[in-house]
C-alpha positions in Angstrom: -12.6 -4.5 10.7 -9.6 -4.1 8.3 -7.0 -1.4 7.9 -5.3 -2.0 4.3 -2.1 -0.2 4.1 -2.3 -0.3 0.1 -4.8 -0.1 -2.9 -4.3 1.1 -6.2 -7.3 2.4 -6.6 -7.2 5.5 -8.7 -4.5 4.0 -10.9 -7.1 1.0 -11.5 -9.8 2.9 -12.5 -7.8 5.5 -14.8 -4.9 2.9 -16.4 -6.6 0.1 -16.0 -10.1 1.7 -16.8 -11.7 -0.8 -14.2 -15.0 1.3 -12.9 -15.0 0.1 -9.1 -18.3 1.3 -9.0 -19.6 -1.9 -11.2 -19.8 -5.2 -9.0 -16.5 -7.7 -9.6 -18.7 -9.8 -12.6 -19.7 -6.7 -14.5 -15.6 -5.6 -14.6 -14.7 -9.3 -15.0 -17.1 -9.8 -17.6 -16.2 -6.2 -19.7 -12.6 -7.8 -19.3 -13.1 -11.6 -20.9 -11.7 -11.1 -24.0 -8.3 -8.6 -22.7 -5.8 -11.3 -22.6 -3.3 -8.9 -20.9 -2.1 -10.5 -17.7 -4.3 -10.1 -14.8 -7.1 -9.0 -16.9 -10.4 -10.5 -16.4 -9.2 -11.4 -12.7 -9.8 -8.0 -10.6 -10.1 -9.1 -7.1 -11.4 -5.2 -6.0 -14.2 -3.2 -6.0 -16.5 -0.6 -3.9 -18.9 -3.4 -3.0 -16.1 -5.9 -2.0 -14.3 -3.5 0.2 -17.7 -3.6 1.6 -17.6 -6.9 2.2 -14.3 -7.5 3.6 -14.9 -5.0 5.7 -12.2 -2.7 4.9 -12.7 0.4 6.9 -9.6 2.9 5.8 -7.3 2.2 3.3 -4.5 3.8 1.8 -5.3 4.8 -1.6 -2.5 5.9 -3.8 -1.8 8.2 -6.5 0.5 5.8 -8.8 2.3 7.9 -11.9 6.0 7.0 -12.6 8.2 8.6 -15.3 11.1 5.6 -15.0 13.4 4.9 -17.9 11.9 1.2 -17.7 9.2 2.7 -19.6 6.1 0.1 -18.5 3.1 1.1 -20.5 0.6 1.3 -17.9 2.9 3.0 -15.3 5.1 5.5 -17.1 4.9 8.6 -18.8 7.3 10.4 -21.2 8.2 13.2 -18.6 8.1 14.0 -15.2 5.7 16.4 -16.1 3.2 14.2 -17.8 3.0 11.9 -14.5 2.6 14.9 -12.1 -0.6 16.1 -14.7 -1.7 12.1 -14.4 -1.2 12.1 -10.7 -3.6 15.3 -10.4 -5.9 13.3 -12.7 -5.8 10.1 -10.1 -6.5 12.6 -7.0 -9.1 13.8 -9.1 -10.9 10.6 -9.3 -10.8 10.0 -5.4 -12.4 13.6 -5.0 -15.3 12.4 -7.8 -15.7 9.5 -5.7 -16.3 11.7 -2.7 -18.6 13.8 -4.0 -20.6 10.3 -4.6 -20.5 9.3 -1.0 -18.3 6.3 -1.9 -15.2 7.6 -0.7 -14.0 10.1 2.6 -10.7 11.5 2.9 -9.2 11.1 6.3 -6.4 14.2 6.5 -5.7 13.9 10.5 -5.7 11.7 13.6 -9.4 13.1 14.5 -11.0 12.4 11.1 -9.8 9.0 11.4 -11.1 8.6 14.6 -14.4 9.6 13.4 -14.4 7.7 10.3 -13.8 4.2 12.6 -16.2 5.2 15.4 -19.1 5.6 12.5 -17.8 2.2 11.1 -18.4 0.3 14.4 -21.3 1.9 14.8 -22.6 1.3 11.7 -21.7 -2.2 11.5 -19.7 -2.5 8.5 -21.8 -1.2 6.1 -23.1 1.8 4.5 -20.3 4.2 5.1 -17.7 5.7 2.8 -14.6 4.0 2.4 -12.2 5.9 4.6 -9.0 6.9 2.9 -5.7 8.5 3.8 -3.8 9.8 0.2 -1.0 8.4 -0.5 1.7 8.2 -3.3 3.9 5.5 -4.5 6.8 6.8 -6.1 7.1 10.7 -5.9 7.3 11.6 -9.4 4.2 13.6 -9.5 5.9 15.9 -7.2 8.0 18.0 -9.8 10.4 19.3 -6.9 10.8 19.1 -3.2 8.7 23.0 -2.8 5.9 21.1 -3.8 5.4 18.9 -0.7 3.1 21.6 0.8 1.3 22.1 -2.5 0.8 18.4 -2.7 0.2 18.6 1.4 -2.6 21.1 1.0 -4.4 18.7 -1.6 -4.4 15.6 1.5 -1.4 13.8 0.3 0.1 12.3 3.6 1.7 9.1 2.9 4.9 9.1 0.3 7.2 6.3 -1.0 10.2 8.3 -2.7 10.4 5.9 -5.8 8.8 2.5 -7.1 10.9 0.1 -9.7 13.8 1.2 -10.9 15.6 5.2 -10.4 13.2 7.7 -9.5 14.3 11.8 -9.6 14.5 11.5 -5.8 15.7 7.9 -5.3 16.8 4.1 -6.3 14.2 1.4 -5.7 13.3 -1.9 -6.1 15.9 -3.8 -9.2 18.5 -0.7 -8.7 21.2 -0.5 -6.0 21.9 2.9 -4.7 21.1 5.9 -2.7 18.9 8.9 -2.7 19.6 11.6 -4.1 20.4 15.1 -3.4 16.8 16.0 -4.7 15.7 13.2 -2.4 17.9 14.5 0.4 15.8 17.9 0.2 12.4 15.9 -0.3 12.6 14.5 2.5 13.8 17.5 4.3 10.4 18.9 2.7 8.6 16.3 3.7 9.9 16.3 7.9 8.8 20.2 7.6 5.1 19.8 6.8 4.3 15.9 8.6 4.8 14.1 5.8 4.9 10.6 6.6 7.7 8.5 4.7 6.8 5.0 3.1 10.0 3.0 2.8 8.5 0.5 0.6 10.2 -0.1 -2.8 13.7 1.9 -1.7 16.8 0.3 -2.8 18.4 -0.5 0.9 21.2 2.3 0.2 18.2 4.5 -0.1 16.6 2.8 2.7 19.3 3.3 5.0 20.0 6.7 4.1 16.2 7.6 4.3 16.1 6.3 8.0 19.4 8.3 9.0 18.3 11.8 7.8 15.0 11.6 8.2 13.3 12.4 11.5 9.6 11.8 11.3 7.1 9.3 11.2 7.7 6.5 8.8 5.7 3.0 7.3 6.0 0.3 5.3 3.3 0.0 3.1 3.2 -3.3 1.5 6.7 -5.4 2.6 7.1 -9.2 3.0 10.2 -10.6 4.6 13.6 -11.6 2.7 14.9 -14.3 5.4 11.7 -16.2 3.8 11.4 -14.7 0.0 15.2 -13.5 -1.2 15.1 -10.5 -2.9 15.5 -6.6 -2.6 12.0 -6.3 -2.8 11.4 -7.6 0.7 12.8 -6.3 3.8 16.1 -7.9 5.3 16.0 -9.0 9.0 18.1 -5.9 10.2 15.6 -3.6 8.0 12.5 -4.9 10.1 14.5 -4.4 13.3 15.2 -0.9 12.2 12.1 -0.2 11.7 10.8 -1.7 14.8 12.7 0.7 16.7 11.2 3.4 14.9 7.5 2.2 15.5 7.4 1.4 12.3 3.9 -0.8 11.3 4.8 -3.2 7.9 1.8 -4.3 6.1 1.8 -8.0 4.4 1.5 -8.0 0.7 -0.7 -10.7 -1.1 1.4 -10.8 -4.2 2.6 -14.6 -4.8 6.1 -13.2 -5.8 6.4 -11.7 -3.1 5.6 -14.7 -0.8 6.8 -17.6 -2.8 10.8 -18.3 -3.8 11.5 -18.1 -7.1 8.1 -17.4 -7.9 7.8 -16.3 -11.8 5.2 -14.2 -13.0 3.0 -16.3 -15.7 5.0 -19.7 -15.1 4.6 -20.4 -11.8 0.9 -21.6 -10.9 -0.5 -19.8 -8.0 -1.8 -23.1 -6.8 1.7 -23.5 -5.2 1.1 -20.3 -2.7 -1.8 -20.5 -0.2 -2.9 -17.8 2.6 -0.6 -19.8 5.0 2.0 -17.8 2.9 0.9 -14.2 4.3 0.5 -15.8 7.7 4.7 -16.7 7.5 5.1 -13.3 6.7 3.2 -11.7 9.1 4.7 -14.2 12.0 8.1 -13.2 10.6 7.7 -9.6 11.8 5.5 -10.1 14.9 9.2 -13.1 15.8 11.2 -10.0 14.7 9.7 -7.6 17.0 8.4 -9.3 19.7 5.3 -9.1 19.6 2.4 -8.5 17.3 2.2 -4.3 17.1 4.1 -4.1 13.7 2.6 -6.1 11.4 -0.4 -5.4 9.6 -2.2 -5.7 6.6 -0.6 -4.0 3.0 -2.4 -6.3 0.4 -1.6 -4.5 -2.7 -4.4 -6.3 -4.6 -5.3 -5.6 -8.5 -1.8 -4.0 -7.8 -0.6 -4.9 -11.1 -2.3 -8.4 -11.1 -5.1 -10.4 -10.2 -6.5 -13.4 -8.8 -4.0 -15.2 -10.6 -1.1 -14.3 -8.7 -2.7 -14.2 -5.2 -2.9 -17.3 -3.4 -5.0 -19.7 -4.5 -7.8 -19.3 -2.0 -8.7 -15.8 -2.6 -11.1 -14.4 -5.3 -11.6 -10.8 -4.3 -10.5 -8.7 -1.6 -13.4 -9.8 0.6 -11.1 -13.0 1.2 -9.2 -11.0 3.6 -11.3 -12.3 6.4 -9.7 -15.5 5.8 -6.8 -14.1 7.5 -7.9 -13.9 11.2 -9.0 -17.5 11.3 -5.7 -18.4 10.1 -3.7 -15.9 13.0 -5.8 -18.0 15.6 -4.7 -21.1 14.4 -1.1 -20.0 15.0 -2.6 -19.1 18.4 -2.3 -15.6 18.1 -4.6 -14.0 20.9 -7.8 -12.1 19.8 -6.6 -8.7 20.9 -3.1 -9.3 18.6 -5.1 -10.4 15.4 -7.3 -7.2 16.1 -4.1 -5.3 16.1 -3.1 -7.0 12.7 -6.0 -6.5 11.4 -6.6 -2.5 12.2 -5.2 -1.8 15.6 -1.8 -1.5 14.8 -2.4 1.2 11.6 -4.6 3.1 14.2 -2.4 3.4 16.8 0.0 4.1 14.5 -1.8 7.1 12.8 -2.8 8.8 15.9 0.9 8.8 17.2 1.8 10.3 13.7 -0.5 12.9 13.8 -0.3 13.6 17.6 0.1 17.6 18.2 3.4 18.5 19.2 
């Protein structure tokens, strides 16, 4: 069984306008002649979460209103994005309402959700689902963290690429700001829990100083092995380590490969072995193996051409615990990779006080 820390799925199926529903040929196929990169590639859909197993996920609302002004990410206003990030929870609530989909709000709906996997072998249950968001534009000010509570949103990153209204992030040094001071203030009131992923590392820093609660990192591969602010620095894993942190292993070849550049650099170059480095990195860092996990980030922005080579869809996941017993991890740490570690840490977040 898989826990993955991150899937864009709302932000697929509204920007992209990939209908998850439709097995991976049908969207490949309605894709051939798009030659937009990572079109005619999508590695994810309802029926190969099925396969790989994927239990819970979390399932982001994705709506950025950046100066860098990407055309499938950013809207004119901040306004615009919070209306589009509405639109995205919308589509996970149609998807409910189908049966495809279930929204996990708390430590005993999760619970539930996994027992009814096991028991069910697999298959035939919703995907499970915890709300998150990756970049908090949608959330116009800090007073609407209960609003945006009260809809099922759990899981927050402050910013994505580039200077958020609460944050820097990934490409621009700095620190939060005093709207992000209050957000996260907001945030520690209600249970939020606080993604770290794509904070610049003064905002990173800062983040972990003042705030209090629970806190994640989504979808993070390791600096020491991949230079850049995107990945976490040694003394950021540590921190988080101490915090009980769980870091999920992106699949993203730029994130695993040196000097990696998106449309020149053939994929061929970066196998699974990659994620495994990654996911070894953290488990050295720590100790042991209860802080690394799985964050794939897949159709995140790309496709099969900028994972590694081996996989074709998201099912190829289960390559992974093959290649954590080759390392000679024990069974019970590549079950805690795989799921264990996201569910213990989840039902330590959302223990009652």
């Amino acid at each position: 069984m898989i826990i993955d820390s991150h899937l864009d799925l709302s932000w697929n199926a509204l920007n992209w306008k990939r209908d998850l529903t439709k097995s991976i040929e049908e969207m490949r196929r309605a894709e051939a002649r798009n030659t937009e990169r990572g079109r005619g590639r999508n590695t994810v859909s309802f029926a190969e979460l099925q396969k790989a197993e994927v239990a819970v996920c979390l399932a982001t609302i994705l709506a950025r209103a950046s100066q860098l002004q990407h055309p499938l990410l950013d809207y004119p206003s901040r306004e615009i994005a919070s209306a589009m990030g509405v639109g995205q929870l919308e589509y996970y609530r149609l998807m409910e309402s189908q049966g495809r989909m279930r929204m996990l709000r708390d430590w005993p709906a999760v619970e539930s959700h996994v027992a009814q996997c096991k028991q069910a072998g697999g298959s035939g249950t919703p995907l499970g689902f915890i709300l998150s968001m990756e970049g908090a534009d949608p959330i116009m000010e800090p007073d609407q963290v209960e609003l945006w509570w009260g809809r099922g949103l759990r899981v927050v990153e402050p910013v994505h690429f580039g200077v958020s209204y609460y944050a820097h992030g990934t490409g621009a040094p700095g620190g939060l700001t005093a709207k992000g001071r209050e957000l996260l203030a907001a945030m520690e009131a209600v249970g939020m829990i606080l993604d770290v992923t794509h904070l610049a590392d003064g905002s990173f820093w800062e983040a972990l100083e003042i705030y209090h609660g629970p806190v994640l990192a989504s979808h993070h591969a390791c600096r020491a092995l991949v230079p850049g602010d995107r990945q976490l620095a040694d003394e950021q894993i540590k921190a988080l380590v101490e915090r009980g942190a769980v870091i999920g292993a992106p699949f993203d070849c730029w994130m695993l490969y040196p000097n990696f550049i998106n449309g020149e650099t053939p994929n061929s170059l970066v196998s699974m072995e990659r994620v495994i480095d990654h996911i070894d990195h953290v488990c050295q860092l720590a100790g042991n193996a209860q802080h690394s996990a799985i964050g794939s980030d897949l159709d995140g922005g790309f496709g099969a051409e900028k994972s590694p080579y081996e996989m074709d869809t998201i099912a190829d996941l289960q390559m992974v615990p093959n290649l954590l017993r080759k390392r000679r991890y024990k069974e019970a740490d590549v079950e805690a990779i795989m799921h264990g570690n996201w569910l213990r840490f989840f039902q330590a977040a959302w223990a009652k006080p």
